[in-house]
N, C-alpha and C positions, 0 to 999 in steps of 0.2 A: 504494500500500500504506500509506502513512502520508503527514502534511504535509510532512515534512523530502523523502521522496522527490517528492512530486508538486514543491515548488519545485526540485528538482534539475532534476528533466522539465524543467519550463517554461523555464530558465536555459537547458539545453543544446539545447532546442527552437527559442529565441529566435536564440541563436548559427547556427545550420543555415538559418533564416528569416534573417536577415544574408546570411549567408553565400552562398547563394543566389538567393533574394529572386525564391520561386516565384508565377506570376500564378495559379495555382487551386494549393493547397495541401488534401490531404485526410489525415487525421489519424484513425487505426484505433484505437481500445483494445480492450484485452481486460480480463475482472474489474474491472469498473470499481467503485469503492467497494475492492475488495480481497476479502480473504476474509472477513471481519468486516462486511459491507455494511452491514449493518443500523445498525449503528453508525457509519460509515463515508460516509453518503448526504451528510451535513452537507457533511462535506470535497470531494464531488463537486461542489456547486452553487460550494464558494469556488473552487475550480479552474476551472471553465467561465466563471466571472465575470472570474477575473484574466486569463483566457484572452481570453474577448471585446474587456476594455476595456485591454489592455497595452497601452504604446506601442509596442512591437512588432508589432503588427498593426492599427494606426491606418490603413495604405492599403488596409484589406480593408474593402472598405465593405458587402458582403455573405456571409453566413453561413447553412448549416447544421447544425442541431444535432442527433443525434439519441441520446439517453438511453433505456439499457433498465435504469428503475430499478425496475420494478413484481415486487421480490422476493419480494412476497407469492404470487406467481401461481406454483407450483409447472409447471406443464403449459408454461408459455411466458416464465420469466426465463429470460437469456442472460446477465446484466451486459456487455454489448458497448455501446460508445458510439463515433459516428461523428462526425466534426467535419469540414468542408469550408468551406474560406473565399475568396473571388474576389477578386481584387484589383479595384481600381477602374481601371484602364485595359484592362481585360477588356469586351468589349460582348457583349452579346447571347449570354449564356450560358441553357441551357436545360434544366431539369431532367424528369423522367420520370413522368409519371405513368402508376402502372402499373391503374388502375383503370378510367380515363376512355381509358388506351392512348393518350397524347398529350404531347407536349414543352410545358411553360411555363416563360416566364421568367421569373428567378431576381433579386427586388429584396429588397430590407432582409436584415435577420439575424432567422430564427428559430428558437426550442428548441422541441423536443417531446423526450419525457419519459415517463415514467409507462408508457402502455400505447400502446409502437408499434403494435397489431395493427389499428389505426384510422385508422394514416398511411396513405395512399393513392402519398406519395413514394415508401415503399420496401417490401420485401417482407423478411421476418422469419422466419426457422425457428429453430426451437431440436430435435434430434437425434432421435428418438425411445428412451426410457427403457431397450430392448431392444439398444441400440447397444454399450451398455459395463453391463452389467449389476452389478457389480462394485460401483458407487457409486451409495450409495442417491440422490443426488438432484445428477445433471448441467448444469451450465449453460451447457453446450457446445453450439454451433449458427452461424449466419452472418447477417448484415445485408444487402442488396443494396441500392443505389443506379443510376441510370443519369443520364448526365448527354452533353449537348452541347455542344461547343466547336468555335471555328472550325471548322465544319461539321462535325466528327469525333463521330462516338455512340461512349461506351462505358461500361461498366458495372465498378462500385467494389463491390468485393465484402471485407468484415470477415467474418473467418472463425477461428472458436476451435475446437481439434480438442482430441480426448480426449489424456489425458497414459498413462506407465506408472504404473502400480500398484503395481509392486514390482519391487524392481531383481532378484532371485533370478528370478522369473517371465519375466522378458527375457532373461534370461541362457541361458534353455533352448535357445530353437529360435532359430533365424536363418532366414528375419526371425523378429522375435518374432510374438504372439500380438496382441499392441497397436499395431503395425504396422500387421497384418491390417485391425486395428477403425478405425486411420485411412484405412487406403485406402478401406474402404467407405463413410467417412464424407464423404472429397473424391471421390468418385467420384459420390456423390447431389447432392454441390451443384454437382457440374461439369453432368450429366443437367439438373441443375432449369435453371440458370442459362442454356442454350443449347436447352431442349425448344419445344413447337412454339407456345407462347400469345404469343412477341411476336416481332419481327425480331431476327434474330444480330446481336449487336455485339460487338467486340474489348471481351474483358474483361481486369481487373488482378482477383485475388484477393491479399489480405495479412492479416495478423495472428499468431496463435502457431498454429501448424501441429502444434506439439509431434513434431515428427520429430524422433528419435532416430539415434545413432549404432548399429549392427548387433555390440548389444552381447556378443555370442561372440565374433564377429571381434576385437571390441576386445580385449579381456580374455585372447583365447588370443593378442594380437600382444603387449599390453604385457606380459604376464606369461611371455611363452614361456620361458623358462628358469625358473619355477619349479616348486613341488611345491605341490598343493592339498590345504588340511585342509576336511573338512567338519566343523559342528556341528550336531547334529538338538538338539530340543527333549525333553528325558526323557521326558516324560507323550504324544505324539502321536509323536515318530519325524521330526516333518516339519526340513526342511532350515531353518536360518536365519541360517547364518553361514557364510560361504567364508576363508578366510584363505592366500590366495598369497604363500610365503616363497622367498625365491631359496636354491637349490640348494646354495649356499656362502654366501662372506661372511657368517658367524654365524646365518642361517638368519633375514635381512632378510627383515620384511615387507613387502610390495612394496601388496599390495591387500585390505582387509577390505571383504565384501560383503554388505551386510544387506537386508533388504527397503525401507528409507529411508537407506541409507550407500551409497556409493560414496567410500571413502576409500583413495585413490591417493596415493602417497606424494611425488612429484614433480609437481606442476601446471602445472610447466613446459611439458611436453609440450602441452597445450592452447593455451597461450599464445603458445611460441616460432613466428616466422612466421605469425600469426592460427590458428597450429591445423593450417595446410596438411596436415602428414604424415597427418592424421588425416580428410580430405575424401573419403578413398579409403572410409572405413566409412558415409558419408553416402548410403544409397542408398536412403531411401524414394521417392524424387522419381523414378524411374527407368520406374518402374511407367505415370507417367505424362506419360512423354516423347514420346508425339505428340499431346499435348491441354494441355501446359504447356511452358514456358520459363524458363528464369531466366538472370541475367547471372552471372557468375564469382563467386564468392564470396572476397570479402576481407579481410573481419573475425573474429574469433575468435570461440569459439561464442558466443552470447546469450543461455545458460543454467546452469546454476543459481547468480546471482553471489550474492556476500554480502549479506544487508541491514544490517551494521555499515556504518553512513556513514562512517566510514576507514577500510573497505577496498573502495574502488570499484572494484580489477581482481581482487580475489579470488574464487575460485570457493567455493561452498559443496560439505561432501563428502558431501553429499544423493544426486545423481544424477551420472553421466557428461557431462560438461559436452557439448552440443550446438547444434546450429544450428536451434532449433525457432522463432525470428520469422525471416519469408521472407516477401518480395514476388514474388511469380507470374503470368504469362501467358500468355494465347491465344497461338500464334503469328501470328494479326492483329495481334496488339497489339503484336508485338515489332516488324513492318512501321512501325508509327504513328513508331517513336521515333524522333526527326530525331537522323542521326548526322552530325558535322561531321570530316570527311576533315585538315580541320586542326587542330583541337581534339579528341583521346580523352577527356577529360573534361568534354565535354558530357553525358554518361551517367554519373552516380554512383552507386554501390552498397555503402551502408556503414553503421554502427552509428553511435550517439549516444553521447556522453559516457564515451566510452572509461573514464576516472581516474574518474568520479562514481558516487557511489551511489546509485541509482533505483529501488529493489526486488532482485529476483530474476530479471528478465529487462533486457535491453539493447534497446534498441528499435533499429529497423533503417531508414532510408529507401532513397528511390530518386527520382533528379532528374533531369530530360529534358526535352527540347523535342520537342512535338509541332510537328510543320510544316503549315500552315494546311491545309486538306484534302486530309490525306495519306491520309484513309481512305476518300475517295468513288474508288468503284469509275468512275463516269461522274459528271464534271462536272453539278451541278446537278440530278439526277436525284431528289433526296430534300433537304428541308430539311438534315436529319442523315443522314448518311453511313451506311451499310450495310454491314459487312465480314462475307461470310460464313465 
């Protein structure tokens, strides 16, 4: 979103790359440039440059880049950018090509940029315009990659889903309405991702999923003891102010609900214990529980934090704070991940930069060992491994 947050990024990015010192590292954005891209593109190449050449990732002797900076193109910007780096004690890594329908391998670092629709690496949608009708001009859609390792296929899939529109409007139905519009929208790239033009591989999808908390449920748990005023607008009648005051104690306001506010008076609740009490309203994911996975969740939501760079654990009182960045999978995939019986924390699943200010979302990883071909169904049978 700006230079101050992107070195935040890279600082606490750097720290997690220390910290576990992954041999294939793949790195999701979302909005890249920000919301202001235009203006914005500058800052994207200094970022991919300091990225390249830190000394932080001085043993990744190979890279991919892939920039969707071609905002001029209304029909197919996504601002999504993918980043994948190999360590150099990694052999014989192989990437996908989806044109020629064939594995090559993966030497030097390179960017592409501008107009992915021309890469033949990876495959590129952006939503159709009818999806979320709502906004005039979407840049919501998924990236896919497919990559080979220690004889394991699988496919890396950035993925940006539509957000709400107005917190009143969510507030109606449970699920809401915008719900709906994600599920159809991971439901098409779950179809595209596994239909019938290449062999099944165990896939990971990740990036801002924009799942929301089952915001009735919220609002009639946190506010159950109060009394709600509505405000309609003079000239139209229409609703656009909620104000939840408790019943006593002076007639405390507890929550004002606007179409861009969610202002809770307590943000504790969110905080205390990552959030936990509140994992229970977390149920978009549910929908599609025999075609995805995820591990436990343990960090607190990863939305809508402050962009005041001193206050990096603060929530903005924009939206209902939630857990809209998520790493997800096949349950192939879940198979792939070597679990050590004496090490639990061979398996990490957790937020960045807890304290730091980085934008308005938290970014999320996930660290595992794959066990050398943990995914070949018969020894030998396939260069890369096959999981249906």
């Amino acid at each position: 979103r700006s230079c101050l947050s992107s070195l935040s990024l890279l600082f606490s990015l750097f720290q997690v790359v220390h910290a576990h010192k992954p041999h294939f590292m793949a790195l999701h954005c979302q909005e890249f440039g920000g919301k202001n891209y235009e203006a914005s593109m500058s800052h994207v190449d200094k970022f991919v440059k300091e990225l390249l050449s830190s000394d932080a990732m001085k043993d990744y002797n190979r890279a991919r880049v892939y920039l969707d900076e071609n905002y001029k193109s209304q029909e197919h910007f996504t601002a999504l950018g993918s980043f994948y780096f190999l360590h150099e004690s990694l052999k014989n890594i192989y990437q996908f090509d989806f044109k020629a329908k064939k594995y090559k391998k993966v030497t030097g670092k390179e960017i592409y940029s501008d107009t992915l629709e021309s890469t033949p690496m990876l495959e590129k949608e952006k939503f159709p315009q009818d999806y979320f009708p709502e906004c005039k001009w979407s840049r919501k859609g998924f990236i896919r990659t497919r990559w080979c390792i220690t004889d394991c296929a699988f496919d890396l899939v950035n993925i940006h889903l539509f957000h709400d529109a107005s917190n009143l409007i969510a507030w109606e139905t449970s699920p809401s309405v915008y719900s709906g519009i994600r599920h159809k929208a991971l439901g098409y790239v779950l179809d595209r991702i596994i239909d019938q033009r290449f062999e099944k591989v165990s896939y990971f999808v990740f990036g801002d999923f924009n799942f929301r908390l089952d915001a009735k449920a919220v609002v009639e748990t946190l506010c159950a003891k109060a009394t709600m005023q509505t405000i309609r607008a003079a000239d139209t009648n229409e609703v656009v102010k909620l104000i939840f005051r408790e019943s006593d104690n002076d007639r405390k306001v507890m929550l004002q609900l606007e179409k861009k506010l969610f202002d809770y008076f307590n943000q504790d609740v969110f905080r205390d214990n990552n959030g936990t009490a509140l994992l229970e309203f977390d149920r978009e994911l549910s929908v599609f529980k025999d075609r995805l996975y995820e591990l436990d969740i343990s960090f607190p939501p990863s939305y809508p934090y402050s962009e005041d760079s001193s206050q990096g654990r603060q929530y903005m009182n924009t939206r209902c704070p939630a857990w809209c960045d998520r790493i997800l999978m096949s349950h192939s995939a879940k198979e792939l991940i070597l679990k050590s019986e004496n090490d639990e924390k061979i398996v990490i699943y957790d937020h960045i930069g807890p304290n730091v200010c980085m934008g308005d979302h938290k970014p999320v990883f996930l660290s595992f060992r794959i066990a050398a071909g943990a995914g070949k169904p018969i020894a030998n049978v396939h260069k890369c491994c096959v999981v249906q």
